[in-house]
C-alpha positions in Angstrom: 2.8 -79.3 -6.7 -1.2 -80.2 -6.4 -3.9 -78.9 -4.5 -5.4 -80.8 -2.4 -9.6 -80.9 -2.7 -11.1 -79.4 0.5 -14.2 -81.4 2.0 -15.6 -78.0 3.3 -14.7 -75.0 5.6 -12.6 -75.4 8.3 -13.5 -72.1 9.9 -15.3 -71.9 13.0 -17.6 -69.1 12.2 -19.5 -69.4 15.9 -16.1 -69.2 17.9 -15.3 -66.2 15.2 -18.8 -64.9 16.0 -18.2 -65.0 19.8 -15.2 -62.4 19.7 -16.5 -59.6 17.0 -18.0 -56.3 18.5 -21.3 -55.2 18.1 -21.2 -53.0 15.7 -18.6 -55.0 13.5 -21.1 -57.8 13.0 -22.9 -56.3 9.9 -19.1 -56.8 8.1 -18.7 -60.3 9.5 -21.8 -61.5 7.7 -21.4 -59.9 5.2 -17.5 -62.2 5.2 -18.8 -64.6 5.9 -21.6 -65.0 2.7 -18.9 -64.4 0.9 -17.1 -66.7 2.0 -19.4 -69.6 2.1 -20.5 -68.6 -1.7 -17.0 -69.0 -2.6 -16.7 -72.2 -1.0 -19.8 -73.4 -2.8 -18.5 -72.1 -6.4 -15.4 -73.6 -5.8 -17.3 -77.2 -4.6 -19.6 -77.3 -7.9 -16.4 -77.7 -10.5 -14.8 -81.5 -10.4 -11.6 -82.4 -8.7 -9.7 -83.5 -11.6 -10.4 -82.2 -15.5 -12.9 -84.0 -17.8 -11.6 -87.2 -19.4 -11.1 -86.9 -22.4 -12.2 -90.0 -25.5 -9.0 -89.0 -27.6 -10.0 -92.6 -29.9 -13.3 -90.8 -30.8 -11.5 -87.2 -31.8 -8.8 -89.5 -34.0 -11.8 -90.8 -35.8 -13.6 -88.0 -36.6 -10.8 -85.7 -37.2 -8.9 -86.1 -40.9 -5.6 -84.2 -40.0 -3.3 -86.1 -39.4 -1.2 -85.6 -35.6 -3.4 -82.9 -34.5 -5.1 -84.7 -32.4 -1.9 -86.6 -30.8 -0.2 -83.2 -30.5 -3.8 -82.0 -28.4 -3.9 -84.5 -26.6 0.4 -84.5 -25.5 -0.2 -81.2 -25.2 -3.2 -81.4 -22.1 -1.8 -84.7 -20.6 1.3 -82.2 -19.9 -1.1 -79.1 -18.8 -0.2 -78.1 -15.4 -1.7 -75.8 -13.5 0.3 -74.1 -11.1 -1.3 -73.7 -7.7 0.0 -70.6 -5.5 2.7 -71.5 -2.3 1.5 -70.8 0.8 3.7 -68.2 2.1 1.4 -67.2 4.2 1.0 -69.3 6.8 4.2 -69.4 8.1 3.7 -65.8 8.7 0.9 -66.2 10.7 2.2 -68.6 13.1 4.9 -66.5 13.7 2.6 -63.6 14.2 0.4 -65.5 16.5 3.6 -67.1 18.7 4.5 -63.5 18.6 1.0 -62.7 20.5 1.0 -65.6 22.4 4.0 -64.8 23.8 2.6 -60.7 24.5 -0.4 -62.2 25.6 1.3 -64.3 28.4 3.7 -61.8 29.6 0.6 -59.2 29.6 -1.2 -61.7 31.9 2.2 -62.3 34.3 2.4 -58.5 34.5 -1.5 -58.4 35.5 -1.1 -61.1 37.9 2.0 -59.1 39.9 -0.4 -56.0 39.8 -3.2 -57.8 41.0 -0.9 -59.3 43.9 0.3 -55.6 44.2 -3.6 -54.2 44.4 -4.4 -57.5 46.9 -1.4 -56.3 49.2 -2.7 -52.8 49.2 -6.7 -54.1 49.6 -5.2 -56.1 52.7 -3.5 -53.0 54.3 -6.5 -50.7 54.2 -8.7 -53.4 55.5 -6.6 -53.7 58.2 -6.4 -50.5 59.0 -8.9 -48.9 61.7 -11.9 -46.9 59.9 -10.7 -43.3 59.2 -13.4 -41.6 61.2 -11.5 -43.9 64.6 -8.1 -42.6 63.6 -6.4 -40.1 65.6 -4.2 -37.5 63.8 -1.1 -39.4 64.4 -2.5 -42.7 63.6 -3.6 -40.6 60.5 -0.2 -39.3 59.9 1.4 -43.3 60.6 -1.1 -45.3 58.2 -1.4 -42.8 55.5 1.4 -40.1 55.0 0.6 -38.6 52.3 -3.8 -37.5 53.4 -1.7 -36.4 56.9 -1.7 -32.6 57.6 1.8 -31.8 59.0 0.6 -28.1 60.5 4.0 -27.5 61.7 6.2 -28.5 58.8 3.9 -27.7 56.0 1.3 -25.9 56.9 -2.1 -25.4 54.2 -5.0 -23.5 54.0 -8.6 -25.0 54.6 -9.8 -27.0 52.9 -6.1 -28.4 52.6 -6.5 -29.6 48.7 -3.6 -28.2 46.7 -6.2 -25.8 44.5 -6.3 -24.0 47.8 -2.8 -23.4 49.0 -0.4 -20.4 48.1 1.5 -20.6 44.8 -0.8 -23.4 43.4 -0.5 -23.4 39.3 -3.2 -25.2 37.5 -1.6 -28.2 35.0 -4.3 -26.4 32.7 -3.3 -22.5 33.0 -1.6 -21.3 29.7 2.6 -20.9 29.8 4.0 -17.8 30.4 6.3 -17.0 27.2 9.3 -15.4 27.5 9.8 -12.9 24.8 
């Protein structure tokens, strides 16, 4: 297997730019120098090895098959280039997220249906200050007071009422 010789960087630093926080964006420059200088190093060596004038080396050299065993010996030199193994992974990883991504946005777009519902119901509802105490007690259950059935103390919040315990108040142990 050969590598192929990349032209230049396919990365899209500016969209890359776009989605990195604030304070994250000493770190992506400093990526992406890095980067770019290893791109460069990479670009000033030559695509293919030196050529390489085995007649001249024959010449000049008195032992005898040295030279034809060098030169067998690099026409057969190959360098083996890493699989990518990689990138499989990360297109399954991002169809993975794709896939969260989508059912996060179908689950938003029910709650936002959900919230528009519930926006539509108060604003149809007469102001609160125009209610009566049973439209009060029709439109909204739950702010009602129900003086007969459940009677509270003023101001009627639950901090107020008999046997209230704070979610905060330590647990009683029993020893």
């Amino acid at each position: 297997m050969s590598a192929k010789r990349i032209a230049g960087s396919a990365i899209d630093w500016a969209k890359i730019a776009e989605r990195v926080p604030e304070a994250q964006k000493p770190r992506f420059l400093q990526f992406k120098a890095r980067s770019e200088n290893y791109l460069r190093r990479v670009m000033v060596n030559p695509e293919n090895p030196p050529k390489i004038d085995w007649a001249f080396y024959k010449a000049k050299v008195p032992v005898p098959g040295m030279v034809d065993s060098f030169q067998k010996k690099y026409e057969t030199l190959q360098i083996p280039y890493p699989q990518d193994t990689v990138t499989p992974l990360i297109d399954a990883q991002e169809k993975e997220v794709k896939k969260e991504v989508a059912a996060f946005k179908d689950a938003s777009s029910q709650r936002i249906k959900a919230y528009q519902a519930e926006i539509d119901n108060i604003n149809s509802l007469l102001p609160f200050d125009q209610m009566t105490l049973e439209e009060l007690s029709e439109s909204c259950p739950e702010a009602a007071l129900e003086p007969l059935t459940n009677p509270t103390f003023w101001p009627h919040n639950p901090e107020e009422q008999l046997g209230y315990k704070s979610d905060d108040a330590p647990k009683e142990s029993s020893h």
